[in-house]
PQR file of N, CA, C, O and H, with PARSE charges and radii, in Angstrom:
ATOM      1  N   UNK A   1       0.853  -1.175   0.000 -0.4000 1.5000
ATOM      2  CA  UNK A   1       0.000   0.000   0.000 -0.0000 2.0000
ATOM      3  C   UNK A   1       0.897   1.235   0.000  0.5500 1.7000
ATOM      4  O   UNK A   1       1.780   1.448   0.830 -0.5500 1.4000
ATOM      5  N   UNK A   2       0.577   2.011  -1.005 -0.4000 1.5000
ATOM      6  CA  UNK A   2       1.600   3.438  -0.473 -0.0000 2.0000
ATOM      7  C   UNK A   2       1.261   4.051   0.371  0.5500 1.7000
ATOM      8  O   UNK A   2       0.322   3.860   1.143 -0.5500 1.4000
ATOM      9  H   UNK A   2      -0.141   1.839  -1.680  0.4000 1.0000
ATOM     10  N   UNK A   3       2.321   5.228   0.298 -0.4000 1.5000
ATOM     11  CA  UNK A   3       2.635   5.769   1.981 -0.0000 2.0000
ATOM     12  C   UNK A   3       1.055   6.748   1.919  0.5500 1.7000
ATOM     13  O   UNK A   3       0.396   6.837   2.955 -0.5500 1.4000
ATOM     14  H   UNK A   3       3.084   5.384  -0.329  0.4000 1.0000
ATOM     15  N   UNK A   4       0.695   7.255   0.963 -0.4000 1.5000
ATOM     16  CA  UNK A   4      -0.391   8.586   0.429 -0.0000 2.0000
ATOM     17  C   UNK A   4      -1.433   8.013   0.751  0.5500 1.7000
ATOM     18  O   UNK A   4      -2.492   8.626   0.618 -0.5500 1.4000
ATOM     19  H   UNK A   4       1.230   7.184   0.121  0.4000 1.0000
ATOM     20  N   UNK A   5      -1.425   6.797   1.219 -0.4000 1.5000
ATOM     21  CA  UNK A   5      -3.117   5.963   1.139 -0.0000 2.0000
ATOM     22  C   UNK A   5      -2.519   5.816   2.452  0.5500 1.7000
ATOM     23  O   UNK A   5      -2.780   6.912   2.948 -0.5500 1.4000
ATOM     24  H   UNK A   5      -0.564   6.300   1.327  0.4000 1.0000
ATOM     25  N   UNK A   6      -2.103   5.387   3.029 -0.4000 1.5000
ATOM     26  CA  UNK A   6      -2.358   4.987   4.733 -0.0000 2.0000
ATOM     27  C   UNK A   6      -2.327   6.577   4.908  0.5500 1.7000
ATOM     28  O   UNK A   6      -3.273   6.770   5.672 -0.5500 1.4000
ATOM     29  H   UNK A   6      -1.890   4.497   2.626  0.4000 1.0000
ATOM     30  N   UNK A   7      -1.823   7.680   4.653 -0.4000 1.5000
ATOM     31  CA  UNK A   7      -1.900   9.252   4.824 -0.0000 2.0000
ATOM     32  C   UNK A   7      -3.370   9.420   5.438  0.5500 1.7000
ATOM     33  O   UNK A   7      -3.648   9.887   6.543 -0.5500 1.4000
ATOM     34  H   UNK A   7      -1.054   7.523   4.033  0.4000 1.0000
ATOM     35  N   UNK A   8      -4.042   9.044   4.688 -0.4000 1.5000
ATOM     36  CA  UNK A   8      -5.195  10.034   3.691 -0.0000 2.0000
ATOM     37  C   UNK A   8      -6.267  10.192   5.419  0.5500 1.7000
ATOM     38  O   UNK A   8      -6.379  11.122   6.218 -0.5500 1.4000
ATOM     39  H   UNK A   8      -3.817   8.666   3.791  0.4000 1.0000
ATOM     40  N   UNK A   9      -6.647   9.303   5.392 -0.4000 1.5000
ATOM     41  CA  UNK A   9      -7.515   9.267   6.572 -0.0000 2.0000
ATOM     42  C   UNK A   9      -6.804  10.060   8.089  0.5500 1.7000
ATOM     43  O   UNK A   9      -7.497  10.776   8.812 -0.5500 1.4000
ATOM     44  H   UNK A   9      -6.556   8.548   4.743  0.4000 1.0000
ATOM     45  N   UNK A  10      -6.028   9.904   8.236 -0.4000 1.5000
ATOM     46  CA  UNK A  10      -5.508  11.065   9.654 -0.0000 2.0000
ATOM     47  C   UNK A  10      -5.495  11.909   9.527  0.5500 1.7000
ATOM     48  O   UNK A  10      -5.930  12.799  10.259 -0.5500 1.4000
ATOM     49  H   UNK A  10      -5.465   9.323   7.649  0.4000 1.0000
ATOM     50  N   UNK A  11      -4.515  12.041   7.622 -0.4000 1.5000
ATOM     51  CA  UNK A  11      -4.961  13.723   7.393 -0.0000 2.0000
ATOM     52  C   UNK A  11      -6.019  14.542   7.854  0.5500 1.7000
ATOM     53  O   UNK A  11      -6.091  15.393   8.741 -0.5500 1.4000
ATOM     54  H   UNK A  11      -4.162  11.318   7.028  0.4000 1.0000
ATOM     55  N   UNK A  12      -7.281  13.812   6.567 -0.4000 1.5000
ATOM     56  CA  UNK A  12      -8.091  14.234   7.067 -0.0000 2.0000
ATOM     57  C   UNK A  12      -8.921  14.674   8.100  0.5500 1.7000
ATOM     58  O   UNK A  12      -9.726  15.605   8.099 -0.5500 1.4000
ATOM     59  H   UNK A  12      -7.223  13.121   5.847  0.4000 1.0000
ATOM     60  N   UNK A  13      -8.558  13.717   9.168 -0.4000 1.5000
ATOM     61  CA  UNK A  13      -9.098  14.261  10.405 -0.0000 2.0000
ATOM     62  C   UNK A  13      -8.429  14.960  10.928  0.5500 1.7000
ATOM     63  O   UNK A  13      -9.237  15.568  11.629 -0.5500 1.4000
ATOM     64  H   UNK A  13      -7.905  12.960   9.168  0.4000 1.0000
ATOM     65  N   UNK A  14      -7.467  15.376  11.140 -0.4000 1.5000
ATOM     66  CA  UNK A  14      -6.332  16.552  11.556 -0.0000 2.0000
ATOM     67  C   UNK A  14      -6.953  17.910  11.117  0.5500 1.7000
ATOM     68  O   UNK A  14      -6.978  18.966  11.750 -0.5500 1.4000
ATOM     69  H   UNK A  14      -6.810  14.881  10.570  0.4000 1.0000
ATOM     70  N   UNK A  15      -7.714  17.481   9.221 -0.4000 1.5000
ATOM     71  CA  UNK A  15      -7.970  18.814   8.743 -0.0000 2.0000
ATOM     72  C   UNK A  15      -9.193  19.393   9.627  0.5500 1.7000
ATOM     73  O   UNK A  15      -9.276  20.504  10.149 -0.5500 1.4000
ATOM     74  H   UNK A  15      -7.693  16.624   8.707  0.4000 1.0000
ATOM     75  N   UNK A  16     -10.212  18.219   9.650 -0.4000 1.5000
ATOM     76  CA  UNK A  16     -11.804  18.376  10.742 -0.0000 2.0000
ATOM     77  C   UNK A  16     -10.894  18.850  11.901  0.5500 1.7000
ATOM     78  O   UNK A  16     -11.653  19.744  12.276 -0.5500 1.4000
ATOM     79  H   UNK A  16     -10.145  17.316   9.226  0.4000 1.0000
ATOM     80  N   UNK A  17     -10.049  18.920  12.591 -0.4000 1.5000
ATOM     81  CA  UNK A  17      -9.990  19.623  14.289 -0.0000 2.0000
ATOM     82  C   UNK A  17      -9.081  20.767  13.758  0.5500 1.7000
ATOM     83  O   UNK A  17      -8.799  21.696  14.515 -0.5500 1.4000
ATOM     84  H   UNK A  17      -9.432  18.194  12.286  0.4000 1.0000
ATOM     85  N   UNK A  18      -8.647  20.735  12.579 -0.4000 1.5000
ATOM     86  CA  UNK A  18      -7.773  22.181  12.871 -0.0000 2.0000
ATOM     87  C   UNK A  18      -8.580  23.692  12.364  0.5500 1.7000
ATOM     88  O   UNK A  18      -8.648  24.790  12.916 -0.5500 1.4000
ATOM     89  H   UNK A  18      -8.876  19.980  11.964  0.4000 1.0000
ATOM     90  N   UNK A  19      -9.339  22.983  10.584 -0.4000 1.5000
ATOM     91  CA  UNK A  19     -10.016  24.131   9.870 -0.0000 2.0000
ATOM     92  C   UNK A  19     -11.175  23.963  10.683  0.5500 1.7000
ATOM     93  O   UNK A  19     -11.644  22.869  10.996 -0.5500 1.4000
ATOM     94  H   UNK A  19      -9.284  22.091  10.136  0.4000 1.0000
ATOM     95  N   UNK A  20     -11.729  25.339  11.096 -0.4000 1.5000
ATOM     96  CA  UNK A  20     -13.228  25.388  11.232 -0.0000 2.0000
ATOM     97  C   UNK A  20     -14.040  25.963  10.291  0.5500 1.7000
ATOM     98  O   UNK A  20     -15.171  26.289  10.652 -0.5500 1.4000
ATOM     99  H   UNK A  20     -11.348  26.228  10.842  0.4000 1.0000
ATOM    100  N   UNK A  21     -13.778  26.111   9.422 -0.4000 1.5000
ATOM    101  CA  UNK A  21     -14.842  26.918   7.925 -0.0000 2.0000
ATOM    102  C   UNK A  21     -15.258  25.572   7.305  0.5500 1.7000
ATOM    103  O   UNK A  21     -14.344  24.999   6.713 -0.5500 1.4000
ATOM    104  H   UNK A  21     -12.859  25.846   9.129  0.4000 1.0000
ATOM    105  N   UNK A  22     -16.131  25.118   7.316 -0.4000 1.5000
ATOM    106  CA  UNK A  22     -16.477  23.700   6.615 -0.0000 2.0000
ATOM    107  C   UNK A  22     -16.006  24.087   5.277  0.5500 1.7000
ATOM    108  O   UNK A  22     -15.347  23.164   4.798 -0.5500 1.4000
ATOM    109  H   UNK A  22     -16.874  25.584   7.798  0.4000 1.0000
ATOM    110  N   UNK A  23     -16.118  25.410   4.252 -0.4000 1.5000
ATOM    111  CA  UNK A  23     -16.330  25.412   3.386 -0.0000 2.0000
ATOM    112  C   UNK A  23     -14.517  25.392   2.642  0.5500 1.7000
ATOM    113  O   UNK A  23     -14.255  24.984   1.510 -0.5500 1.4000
ATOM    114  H   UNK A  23     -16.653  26.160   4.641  0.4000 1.0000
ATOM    115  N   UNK A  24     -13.505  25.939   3.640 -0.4000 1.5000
ATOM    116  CA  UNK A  24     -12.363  26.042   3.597 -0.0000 2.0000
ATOM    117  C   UNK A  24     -11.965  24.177   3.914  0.5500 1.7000
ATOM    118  O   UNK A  24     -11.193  23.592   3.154 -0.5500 1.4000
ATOM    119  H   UNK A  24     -13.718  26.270   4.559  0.4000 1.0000
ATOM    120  N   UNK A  25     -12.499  23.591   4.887 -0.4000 1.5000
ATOM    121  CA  UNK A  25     -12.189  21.873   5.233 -0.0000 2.0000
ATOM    122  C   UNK A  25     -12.539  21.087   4.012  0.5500 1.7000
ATOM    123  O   UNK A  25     -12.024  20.044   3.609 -0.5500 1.4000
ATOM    124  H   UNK A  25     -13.127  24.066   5.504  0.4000 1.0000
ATOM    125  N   UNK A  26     -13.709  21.929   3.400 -0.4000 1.5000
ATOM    126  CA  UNK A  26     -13.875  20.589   2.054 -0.0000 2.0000
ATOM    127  C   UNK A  26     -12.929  20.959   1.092  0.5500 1.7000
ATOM    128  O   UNK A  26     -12.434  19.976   0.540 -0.5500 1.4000
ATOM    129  H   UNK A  26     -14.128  22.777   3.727  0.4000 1.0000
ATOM    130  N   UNK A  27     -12.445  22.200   0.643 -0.4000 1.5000
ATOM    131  CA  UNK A  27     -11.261  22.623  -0.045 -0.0000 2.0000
ATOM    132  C   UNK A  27     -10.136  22.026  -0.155  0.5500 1.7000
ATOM    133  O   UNK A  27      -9.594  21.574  -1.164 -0.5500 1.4000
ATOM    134  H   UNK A  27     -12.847  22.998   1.091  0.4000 1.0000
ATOM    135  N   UNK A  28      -9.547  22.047   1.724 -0.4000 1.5000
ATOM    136  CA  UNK A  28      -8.224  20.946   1.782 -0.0000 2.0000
ATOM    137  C   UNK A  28      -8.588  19.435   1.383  0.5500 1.7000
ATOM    138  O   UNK A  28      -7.784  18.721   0.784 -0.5500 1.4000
ATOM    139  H   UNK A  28      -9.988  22.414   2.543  0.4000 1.0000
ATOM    140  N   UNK A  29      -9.612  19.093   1.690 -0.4000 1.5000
ATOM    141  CA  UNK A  29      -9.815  17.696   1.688 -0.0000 2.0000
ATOM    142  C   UNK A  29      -9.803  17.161   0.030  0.5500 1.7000
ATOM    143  O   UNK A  29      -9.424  16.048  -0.333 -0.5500 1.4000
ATOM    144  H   UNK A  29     -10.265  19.673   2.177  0.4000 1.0000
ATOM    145  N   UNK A  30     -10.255  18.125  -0.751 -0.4000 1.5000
ATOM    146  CA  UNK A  30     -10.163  17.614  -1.964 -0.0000 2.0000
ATOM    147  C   UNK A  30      -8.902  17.952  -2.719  0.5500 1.7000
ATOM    148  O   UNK A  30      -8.541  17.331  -3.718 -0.5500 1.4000
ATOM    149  H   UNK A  30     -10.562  19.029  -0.456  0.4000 1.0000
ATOM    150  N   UNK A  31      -8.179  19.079  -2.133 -0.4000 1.5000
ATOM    151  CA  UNK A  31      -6.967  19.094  -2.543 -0.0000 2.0000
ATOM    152  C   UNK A  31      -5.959  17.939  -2.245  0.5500 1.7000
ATOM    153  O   UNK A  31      -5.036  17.689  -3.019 -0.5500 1.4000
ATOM    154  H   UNK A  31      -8.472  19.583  -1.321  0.4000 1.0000
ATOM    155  N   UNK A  32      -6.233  17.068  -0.788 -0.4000 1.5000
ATOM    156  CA  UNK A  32      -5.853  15.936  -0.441 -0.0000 2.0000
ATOM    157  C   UNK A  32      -5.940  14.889  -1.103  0.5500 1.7000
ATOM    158  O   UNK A  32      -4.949  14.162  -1.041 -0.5500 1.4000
ATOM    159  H   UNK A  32      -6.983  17.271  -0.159  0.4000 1.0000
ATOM    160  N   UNK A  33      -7.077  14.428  -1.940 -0.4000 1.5000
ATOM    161  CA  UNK A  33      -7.711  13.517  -2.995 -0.0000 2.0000
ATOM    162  C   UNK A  33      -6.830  13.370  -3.983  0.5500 1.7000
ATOM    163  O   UNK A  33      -6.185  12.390  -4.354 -0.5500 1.4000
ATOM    164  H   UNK A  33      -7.882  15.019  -1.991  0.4000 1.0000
ATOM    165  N   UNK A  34      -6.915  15.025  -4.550 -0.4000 1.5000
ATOM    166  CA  UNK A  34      -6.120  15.296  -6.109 -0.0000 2.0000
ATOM    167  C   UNK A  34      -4.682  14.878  -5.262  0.5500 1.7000
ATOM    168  O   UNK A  34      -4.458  13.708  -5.571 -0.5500 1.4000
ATOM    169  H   UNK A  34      -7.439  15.821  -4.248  0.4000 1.0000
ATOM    170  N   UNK A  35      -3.784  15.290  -4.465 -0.4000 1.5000
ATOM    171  CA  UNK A  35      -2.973  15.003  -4.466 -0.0000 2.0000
ATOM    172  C   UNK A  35      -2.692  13.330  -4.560  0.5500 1.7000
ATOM    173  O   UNK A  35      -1.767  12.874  -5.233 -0.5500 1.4000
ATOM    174  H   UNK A  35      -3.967  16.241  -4.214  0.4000 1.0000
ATOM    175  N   UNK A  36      -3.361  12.730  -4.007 -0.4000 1.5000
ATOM    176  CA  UNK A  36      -3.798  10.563  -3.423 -0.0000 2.0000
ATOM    177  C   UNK A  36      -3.636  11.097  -5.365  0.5500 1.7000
ATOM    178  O   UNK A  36      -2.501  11.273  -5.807 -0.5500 1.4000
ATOM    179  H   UNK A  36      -4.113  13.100  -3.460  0.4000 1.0000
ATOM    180  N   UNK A  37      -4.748  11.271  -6.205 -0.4000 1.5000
ATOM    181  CA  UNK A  37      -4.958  10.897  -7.163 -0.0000 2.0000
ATOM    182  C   UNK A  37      -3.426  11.107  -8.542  0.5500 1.7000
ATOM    183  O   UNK A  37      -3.118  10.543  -9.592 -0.5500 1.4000
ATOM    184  H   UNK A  37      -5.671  11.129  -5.846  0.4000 1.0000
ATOM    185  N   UNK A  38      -3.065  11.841  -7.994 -0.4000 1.5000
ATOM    186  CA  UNK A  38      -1.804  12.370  -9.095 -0.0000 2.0000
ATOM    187  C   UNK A  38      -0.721  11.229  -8.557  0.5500 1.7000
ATOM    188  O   UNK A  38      -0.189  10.523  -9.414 -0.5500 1.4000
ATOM    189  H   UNK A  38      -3.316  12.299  -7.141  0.4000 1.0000
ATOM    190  N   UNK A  39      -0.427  11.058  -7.338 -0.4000 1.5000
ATOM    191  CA  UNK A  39       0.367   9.851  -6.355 -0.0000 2.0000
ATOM    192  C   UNK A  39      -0.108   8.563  -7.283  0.5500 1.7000
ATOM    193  O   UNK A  39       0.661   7.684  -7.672 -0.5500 1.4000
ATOM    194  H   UNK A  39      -0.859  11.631  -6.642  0.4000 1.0000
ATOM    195  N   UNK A  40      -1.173   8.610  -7.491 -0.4000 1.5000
ATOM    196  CA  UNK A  40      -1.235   7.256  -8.257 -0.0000 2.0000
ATOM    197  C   UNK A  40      -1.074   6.676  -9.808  0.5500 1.7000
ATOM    198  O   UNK A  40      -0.612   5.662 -10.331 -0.5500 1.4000
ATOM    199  H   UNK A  40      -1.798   9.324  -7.175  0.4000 1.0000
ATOM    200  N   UNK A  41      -1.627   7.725 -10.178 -0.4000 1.5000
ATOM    201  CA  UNK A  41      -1.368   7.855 -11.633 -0.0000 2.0000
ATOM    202  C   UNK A  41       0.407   8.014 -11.627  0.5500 1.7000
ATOM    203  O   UNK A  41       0.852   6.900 -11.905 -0.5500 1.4000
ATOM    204  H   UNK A  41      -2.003   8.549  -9.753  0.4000 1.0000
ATOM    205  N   UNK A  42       1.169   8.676 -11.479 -0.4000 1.5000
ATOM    206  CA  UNK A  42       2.583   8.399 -11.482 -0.0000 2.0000
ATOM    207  C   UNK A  42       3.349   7.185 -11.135  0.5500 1.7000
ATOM    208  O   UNK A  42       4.499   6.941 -11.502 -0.5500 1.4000
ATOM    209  H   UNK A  42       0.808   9.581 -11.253  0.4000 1.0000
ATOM    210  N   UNK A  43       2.447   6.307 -10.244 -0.4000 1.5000
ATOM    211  CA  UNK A  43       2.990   5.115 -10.070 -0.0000 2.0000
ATOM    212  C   UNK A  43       2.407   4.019 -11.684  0.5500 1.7000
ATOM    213  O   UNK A  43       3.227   3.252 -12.190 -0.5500 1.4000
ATOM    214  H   UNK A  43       1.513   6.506  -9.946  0.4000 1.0000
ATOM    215  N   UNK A  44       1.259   4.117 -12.151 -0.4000 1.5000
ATOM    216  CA  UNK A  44       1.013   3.448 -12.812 -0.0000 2.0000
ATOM    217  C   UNK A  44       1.766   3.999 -14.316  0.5500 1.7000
ATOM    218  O   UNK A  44       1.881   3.117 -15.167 -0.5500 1.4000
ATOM    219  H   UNK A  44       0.594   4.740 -11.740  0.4000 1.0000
ATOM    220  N   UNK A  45       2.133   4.997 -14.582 -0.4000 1.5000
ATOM    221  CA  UNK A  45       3.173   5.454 -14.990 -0.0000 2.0000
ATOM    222  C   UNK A  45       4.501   4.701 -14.888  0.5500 1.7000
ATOM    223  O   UNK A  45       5.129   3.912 -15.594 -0.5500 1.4000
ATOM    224  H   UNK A  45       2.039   5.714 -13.891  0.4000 1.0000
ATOM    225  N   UNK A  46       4.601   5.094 -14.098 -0.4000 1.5000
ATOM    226  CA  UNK A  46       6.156   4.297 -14.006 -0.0000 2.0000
ATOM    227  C   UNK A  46       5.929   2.697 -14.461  0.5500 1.7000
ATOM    228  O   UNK A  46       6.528   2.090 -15.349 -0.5500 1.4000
ATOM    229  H   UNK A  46       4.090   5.735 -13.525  0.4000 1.0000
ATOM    230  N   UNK A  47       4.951   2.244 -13.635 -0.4000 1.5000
ATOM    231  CA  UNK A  47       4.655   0.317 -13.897 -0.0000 2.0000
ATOM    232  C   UNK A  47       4.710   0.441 -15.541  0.5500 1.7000
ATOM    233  O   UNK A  47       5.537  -0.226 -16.162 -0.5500 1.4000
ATOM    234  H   UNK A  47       4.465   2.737 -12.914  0.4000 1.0000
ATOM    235  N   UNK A  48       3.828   1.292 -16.193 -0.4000 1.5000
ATOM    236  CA  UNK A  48       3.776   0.766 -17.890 -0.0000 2.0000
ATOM    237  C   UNK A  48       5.195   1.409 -18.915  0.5500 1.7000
ATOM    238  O   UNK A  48       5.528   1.029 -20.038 -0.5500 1.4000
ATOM    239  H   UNK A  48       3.156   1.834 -15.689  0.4000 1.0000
ATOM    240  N   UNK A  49       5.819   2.479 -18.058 -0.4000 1.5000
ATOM    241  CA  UNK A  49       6.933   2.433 -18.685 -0.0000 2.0000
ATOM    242  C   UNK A  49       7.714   1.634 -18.248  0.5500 1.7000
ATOM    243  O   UNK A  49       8.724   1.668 -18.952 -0.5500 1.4000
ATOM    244  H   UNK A  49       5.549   2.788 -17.147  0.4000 1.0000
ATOM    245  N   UNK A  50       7.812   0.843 -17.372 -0.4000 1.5000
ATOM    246  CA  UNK A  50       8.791  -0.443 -16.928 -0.0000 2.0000
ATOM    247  C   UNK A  50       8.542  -1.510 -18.504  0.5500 1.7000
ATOM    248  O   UNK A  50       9.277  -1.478 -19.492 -0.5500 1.4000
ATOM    249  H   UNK A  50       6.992   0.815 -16.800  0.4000 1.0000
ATOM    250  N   UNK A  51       7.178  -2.472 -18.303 -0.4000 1.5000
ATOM    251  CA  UNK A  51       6.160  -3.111 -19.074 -0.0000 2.0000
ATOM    252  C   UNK A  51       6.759  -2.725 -20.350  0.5500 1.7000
ATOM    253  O   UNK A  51       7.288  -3.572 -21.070 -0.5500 1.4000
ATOM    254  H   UNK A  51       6.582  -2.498 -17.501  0.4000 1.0000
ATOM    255  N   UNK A  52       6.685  -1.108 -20.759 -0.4000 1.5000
ATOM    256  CA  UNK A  52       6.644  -0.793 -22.452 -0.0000 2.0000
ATOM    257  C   UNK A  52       8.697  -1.260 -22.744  0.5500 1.7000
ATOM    258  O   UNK A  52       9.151  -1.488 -23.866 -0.5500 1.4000
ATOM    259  H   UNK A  52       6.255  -0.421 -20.174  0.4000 1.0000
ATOM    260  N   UNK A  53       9.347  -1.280 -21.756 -0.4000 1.5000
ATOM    261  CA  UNK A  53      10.939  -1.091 -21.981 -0.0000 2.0000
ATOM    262  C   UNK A  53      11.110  -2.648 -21.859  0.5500 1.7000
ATOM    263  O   UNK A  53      11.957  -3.143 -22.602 -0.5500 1.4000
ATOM    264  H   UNK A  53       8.978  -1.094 -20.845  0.4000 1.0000
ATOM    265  N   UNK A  54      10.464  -3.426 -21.077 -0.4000 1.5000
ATOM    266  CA  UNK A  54      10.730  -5.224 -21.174 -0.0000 2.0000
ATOM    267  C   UNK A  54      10.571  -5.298 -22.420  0.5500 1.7000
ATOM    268  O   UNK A  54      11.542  -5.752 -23.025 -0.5500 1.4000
ATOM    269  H   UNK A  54       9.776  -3.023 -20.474  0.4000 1.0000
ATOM    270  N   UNK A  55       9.307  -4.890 -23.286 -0.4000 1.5000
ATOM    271  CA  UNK A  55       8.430  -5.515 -24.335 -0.0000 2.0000
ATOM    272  C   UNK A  55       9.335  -5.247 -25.463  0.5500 1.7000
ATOM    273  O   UNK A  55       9.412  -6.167 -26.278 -0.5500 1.4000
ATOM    274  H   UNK A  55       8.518  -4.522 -22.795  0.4000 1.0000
ATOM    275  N   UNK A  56      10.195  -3.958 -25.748 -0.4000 1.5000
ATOM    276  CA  UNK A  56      10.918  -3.910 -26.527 -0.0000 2.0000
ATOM    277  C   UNK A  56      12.371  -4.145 -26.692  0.5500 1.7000
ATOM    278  O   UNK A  56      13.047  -3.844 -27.675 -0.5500 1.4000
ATOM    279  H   UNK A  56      10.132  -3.211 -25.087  0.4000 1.0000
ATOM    280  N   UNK A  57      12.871  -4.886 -25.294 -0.4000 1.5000
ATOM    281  CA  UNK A  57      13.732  -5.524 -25.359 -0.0000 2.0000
ATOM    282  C   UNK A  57      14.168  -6.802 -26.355  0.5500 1.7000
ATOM    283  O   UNK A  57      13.448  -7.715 -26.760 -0.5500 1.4000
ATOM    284  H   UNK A  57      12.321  -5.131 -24.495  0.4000 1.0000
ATOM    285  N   UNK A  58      15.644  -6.549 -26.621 -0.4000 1.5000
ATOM    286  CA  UNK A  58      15.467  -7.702 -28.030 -0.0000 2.0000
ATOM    287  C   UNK A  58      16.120  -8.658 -27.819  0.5500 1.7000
ATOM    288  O   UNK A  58      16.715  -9.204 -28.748 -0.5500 1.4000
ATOM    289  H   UNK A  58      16.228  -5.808 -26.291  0.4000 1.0000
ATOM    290  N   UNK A  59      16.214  -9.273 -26.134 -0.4000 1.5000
ATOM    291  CA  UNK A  59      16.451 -10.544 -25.610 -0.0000 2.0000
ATOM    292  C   UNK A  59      15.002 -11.026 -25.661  0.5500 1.7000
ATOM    293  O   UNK A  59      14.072 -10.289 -25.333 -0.5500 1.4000
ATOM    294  H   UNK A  59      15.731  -8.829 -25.379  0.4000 1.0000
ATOM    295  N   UNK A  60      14.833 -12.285 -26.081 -0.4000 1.5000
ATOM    296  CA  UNK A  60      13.527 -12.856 -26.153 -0.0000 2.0000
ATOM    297  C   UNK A  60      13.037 -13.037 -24.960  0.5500 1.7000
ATOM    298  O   UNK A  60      11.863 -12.674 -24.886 -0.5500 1.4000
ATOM    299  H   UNK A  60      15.588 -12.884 -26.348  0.4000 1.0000
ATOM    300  N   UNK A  61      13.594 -13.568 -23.741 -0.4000 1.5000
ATOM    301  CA  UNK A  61      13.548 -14.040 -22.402 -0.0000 2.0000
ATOM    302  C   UNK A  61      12.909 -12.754 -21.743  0.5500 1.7000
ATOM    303  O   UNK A  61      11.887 -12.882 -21.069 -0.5500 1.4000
ATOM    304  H   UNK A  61      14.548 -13.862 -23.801  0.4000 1.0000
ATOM    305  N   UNK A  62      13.509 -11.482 -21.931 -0.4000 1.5000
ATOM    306  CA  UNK A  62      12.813 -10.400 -21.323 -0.0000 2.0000
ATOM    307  C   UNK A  62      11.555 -10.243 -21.789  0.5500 1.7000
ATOM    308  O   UNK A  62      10.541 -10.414 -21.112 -0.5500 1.4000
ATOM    309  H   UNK A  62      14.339 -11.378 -22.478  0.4000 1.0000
ATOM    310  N   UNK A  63      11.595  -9.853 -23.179 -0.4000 1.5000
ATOM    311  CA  UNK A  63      10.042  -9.201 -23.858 -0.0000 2.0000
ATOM    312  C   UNK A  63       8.738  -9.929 -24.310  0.5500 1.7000
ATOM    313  O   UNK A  63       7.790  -9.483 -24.956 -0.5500 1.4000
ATOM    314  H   UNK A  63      12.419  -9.714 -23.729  0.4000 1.0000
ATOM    315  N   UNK A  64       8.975 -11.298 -23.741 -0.4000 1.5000
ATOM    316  CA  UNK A  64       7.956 -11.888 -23.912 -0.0000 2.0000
ATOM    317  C   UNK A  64       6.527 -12.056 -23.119  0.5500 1.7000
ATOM    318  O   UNK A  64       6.989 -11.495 -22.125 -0.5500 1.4000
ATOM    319  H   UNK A  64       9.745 -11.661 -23.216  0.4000 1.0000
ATOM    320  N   UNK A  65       5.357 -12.316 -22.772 -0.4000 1.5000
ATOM    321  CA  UNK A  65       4.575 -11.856 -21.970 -0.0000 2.0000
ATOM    322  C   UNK A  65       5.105 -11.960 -20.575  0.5500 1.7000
ATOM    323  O   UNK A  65       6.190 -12.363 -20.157 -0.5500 1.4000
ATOM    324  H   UNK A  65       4.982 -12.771 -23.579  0.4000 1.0000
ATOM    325  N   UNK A  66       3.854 -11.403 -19.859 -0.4000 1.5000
ATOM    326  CA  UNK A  66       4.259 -11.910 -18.353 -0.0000 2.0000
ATOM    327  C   UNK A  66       2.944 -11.741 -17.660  0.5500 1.7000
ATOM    328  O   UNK A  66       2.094 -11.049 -18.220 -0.5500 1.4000
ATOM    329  H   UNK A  66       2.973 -11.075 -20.199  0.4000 1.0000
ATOM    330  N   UNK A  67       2.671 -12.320 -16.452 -0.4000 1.5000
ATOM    331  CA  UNK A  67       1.507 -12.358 -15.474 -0.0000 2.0000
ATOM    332  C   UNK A  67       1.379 -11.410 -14.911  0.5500 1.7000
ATOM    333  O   UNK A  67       2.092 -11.087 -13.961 -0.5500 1.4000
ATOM    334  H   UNK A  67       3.362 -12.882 -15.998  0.4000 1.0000
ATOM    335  N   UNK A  68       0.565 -10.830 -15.304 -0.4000 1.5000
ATOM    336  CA  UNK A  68      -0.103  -9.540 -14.348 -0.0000 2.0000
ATOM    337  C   UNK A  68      -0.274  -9.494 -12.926  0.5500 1.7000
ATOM    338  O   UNK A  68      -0.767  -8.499 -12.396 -0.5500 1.4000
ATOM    339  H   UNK A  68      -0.014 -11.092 -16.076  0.4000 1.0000
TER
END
C-alpha cells in the first residue's frame, strides 16, 4: 500500500480539528484527494513504462509476456 493511502484518513481528520470553515475543510480535503490521485497515476506510470521497456527488449527471455 503506499505511503499517500495509509496518509489520507488522519490527514483528514487533523484537517476536521484544525479548519473550522467547513467550506475552507472541504477545499483541503479535496486538494488531499487530487494530491492521493496524481500519487497514483505516477505510479502506474512508471509500472507501464517499466512493461513498455521489457516488451521492446530484443532478448527474447525479457520481452515476452508476463503475469499480471
Amino acid at each position: 500500500m503506499p505511503l499517500i493511502e495509509t496518509l489520507i484518513g488522519p490527514i483528514a481528520s487533523i484537517i476536521d480539528k484544525v479548519i473550522p470553515d467547513p467550506e475552507a475543510r472541504r477545499k483541503a480535503k479535496l486538494e488531499l484527494l487530487e494530491l492521493q490521485g496524481s500519487q497514483e497515476l505516477k505510479t502506474i506510470e512508471t509500472r507501464l513504462s517499466a512493461i513498455v521497456a521489457e516488451a521492446n527488449s530484443a532478448d527474447p527471455w525479457t520481452s515476452r509476456a508476463r503475469p499480471s
